[in-house]
Every structure is written in structure tokens, then in C-alpha cells.
C-alpha positions as CSV (number, residue, x, y, z in Angstrom):
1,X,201.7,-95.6,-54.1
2,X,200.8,-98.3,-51.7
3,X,202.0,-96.7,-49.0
4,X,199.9,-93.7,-48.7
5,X,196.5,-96.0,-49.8
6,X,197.5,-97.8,-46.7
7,X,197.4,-95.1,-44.5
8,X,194.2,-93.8,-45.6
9,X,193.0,-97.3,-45.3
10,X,194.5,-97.4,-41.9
11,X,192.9,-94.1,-40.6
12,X,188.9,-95.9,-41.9
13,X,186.6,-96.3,-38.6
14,X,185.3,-99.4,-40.6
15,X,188.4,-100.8,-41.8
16,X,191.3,-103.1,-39.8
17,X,194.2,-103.9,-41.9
18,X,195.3,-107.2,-41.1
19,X,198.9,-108.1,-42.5
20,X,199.8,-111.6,-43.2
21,X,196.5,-112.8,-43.6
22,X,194.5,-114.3,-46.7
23,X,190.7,-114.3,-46.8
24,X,189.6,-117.7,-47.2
25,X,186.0,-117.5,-47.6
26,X,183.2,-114.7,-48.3
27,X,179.3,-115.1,-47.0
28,X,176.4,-112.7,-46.9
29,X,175.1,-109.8,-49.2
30,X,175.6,-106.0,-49.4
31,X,175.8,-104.9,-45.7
32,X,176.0,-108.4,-44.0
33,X,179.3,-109.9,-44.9
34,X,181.0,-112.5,-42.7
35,X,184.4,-113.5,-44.0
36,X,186.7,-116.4,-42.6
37,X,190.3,-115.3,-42.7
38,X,193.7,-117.3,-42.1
39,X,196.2,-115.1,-40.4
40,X,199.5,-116.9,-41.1
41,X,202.6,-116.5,-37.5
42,X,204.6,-113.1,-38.1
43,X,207.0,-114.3,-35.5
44,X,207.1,-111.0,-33.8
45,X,205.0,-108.7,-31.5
46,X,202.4,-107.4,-33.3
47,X,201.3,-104.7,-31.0
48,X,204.1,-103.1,-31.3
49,X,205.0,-103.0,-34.7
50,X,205.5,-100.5,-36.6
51,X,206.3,-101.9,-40.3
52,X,209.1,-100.1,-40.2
53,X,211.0,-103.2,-41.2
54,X,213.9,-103.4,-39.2
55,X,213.4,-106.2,-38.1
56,X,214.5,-107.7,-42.1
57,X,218.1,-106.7,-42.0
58,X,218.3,-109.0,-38.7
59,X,216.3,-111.8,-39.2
60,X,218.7,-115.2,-39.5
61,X,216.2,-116.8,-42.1
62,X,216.0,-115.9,-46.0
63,X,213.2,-116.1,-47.3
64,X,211.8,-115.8,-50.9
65,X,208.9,-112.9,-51.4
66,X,206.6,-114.6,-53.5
67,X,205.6,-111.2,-55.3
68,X,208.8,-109.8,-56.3
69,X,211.1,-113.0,-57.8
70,X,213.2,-112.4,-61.7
């Protein structure tokens, strides 16, 4: 299901999906927002990316996804 939200996100005018990054703080009101975001290293090139993620199976470094451990 997240996949095809994504892509409709994606294809917004208004909208910029930034991977990898956490919002770290929100100011403003309705229609005025300014919000301060940390954008952690990927270790790749961004630009051309394609999240297909290939790149997994031959990365040398394990590890642990925070949002799917037993």
C-alpha cells in the first residue's frame, strides 16, 4: 500500500519526498509553514536513484531496520 501512496505523493506539484530525512522542527500557521529538517548521508548518488534497491544485496555493511525487528 505504501508504494502506490508514494507515487501519488511523488507526482504532487507541492510535494518533494525526501528519503532519509526526519523533520526536526515545525513553525508558522495554516499556509506559512517553515520546517527545519535533518537529512541523514545515503551513501549513494541521489540523482540517480531509483529506489529500486539494488544497491541492498551489495552493500558490505548490515545493518538493523529499526521498523521491522522480531
Amino acid at each position: 500500500m505504501l508504494a502506490p501512496k508514494l507515487v501519488e505523493v511523488g507526482r504532487h506539484p507541492n510535494i518533494e519526498v525526501l528519503t532519509y530525512t526526519e523533520v526536526d522542527g515545525v513553525e508558522g500557521e495554516a499556509g506559512d509553514f517553515t520546517v527545519t529538517l535533518i537529512k541523514k548521508p545515503r551513501y549513494i548518488k541521489e540523482d540517480i536513484c531509483t529506489g529500486c534497491t539494488t544497491c541492498v544485496e551489495y552493500c558490505p555493511v548490515m545493518v538493523p531496520d529499526p521498523y521491522n525487528q522480531d
